[in-house]
C-alpha positions, 0 to 999 in steps of 0.5 A: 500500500502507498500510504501519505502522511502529513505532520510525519516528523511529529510525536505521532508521525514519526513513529507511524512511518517507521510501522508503515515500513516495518509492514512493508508498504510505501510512506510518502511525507508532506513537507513543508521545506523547499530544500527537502527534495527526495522520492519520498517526500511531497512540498507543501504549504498549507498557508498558501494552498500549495501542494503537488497534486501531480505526486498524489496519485495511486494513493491508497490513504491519507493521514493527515497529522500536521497541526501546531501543539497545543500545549508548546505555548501560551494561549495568547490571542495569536497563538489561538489562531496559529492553533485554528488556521495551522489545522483549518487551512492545511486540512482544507488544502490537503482534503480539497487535493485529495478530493479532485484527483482522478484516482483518489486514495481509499481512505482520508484518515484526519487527525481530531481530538476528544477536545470536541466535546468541551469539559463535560464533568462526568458525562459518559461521552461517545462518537454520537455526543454533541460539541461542546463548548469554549476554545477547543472544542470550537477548534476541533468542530471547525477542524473536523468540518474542514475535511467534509469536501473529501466526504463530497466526493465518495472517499471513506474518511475517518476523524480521529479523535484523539485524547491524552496520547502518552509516550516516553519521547513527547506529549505530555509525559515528555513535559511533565516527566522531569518536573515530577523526577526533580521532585517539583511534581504535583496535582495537575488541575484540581486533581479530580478531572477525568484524562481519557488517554491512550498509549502512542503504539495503540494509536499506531495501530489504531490508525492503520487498523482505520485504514484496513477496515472499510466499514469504519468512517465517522469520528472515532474515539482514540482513547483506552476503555478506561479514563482516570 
């Protein structure tokens, strides 16, 4: 299979192209460097609504990862609307690709969060629960409708809501980790909020699970059976 992932360089993306090889099928990378020029990777900008159709083609799925991290930096006024435009504009642009080309991939599989459904205190929440409220939550609804031009057109599209992904070499762990080591951790919050989150490797599998099932489309909740 000939996979095209963006945001291939990231937490989640990264080891997704190494499981995409270690299963023996072809990974091609969205990049957004000019100076990266190889079979494997595919020139992109998102903010411009640029990207090389021509080498889009006889694909058998899209991943779609890229978007700016969450918790890199303070939630000021700009760094809001980097957070929206970095995940609204490159999922239009790649969605609004995909969908024109003549032999379009099988399965257009884009990166969301459980963000959608807002702070629900202890509300049991599934792929059929309504948006909820304040910034994330208006994000990833904005976000998830972004791709809605590539359901237009036929192609079976999976919304990955992911939660709290956990691995030792970036997300959350990577952050809190060396706080709780030099003895400086703490409660997180009020110590009492629920954390739907699931392990980096289950995601992996997860996503290309998504892929080989054909009656999967819709959201789709990333998370362990169990929250804390």
């Amino acid at each position: 299979m000939k996979f095209l992932v963006s945001g291939s360089s990231g937490f989640v993306g990264s080891v997704l192209m190494k499981a995409i090889a270690n299963r023996g099928h072809i990974g091609l990378r969205l990049v957004r460097s000019s100076r990266v020029r190889d079979e494997f990777s595919i020139p992109w900008d998102p903010l411009v609504g640029r990207v090389e159709t021509a080498r889009l083609q006889d694909l058998d799925a899209v991943i779609h990862l890229a978007g700016a991290g969450i918790s890199d930096e303070r939630w000021t006024d700009d760094r809001k609307n980097v957070i929206l435009q970095s995940r609204t504009a490159s999922t239009r642009v790649l969605a609004g690709a995909v969908a024109r080309l003549p032999n379009p991939p099988r399965v257009f599989i884009s990166a969301s969060a459980i963000g959608f459904y807002g702070n629900r205190g202890d509300e049991v929440l599934t792929e059929e629960s309504t948006h909820g409220t304040g910034f994330l939550a208006d994000v990833v609804r904005q976000w998830e409708a972004s791709s809605d031009i590539v359901i237009k057109s036929g192609i079976r599209v999976v919304k990955a809501r992911f939660g709290v992904i956990l691995g030792p070499d970036g997300g959350m762990l990577k952050k809190i980790v060396p706080i709780f080591r030099y003895g400086f951790g703490g409660k997180l919050g009020s110590g009492r909020q629920w954390i739907s989150w699931i392990a980096l490797n289950d995601v992996i599998g997860g996503l290309l699970h998504a892929v080989e099932i054909e009656t999967l489309s819709g959201p789709v909740n990333f998370v362990a059976p169990n929250p804390v």
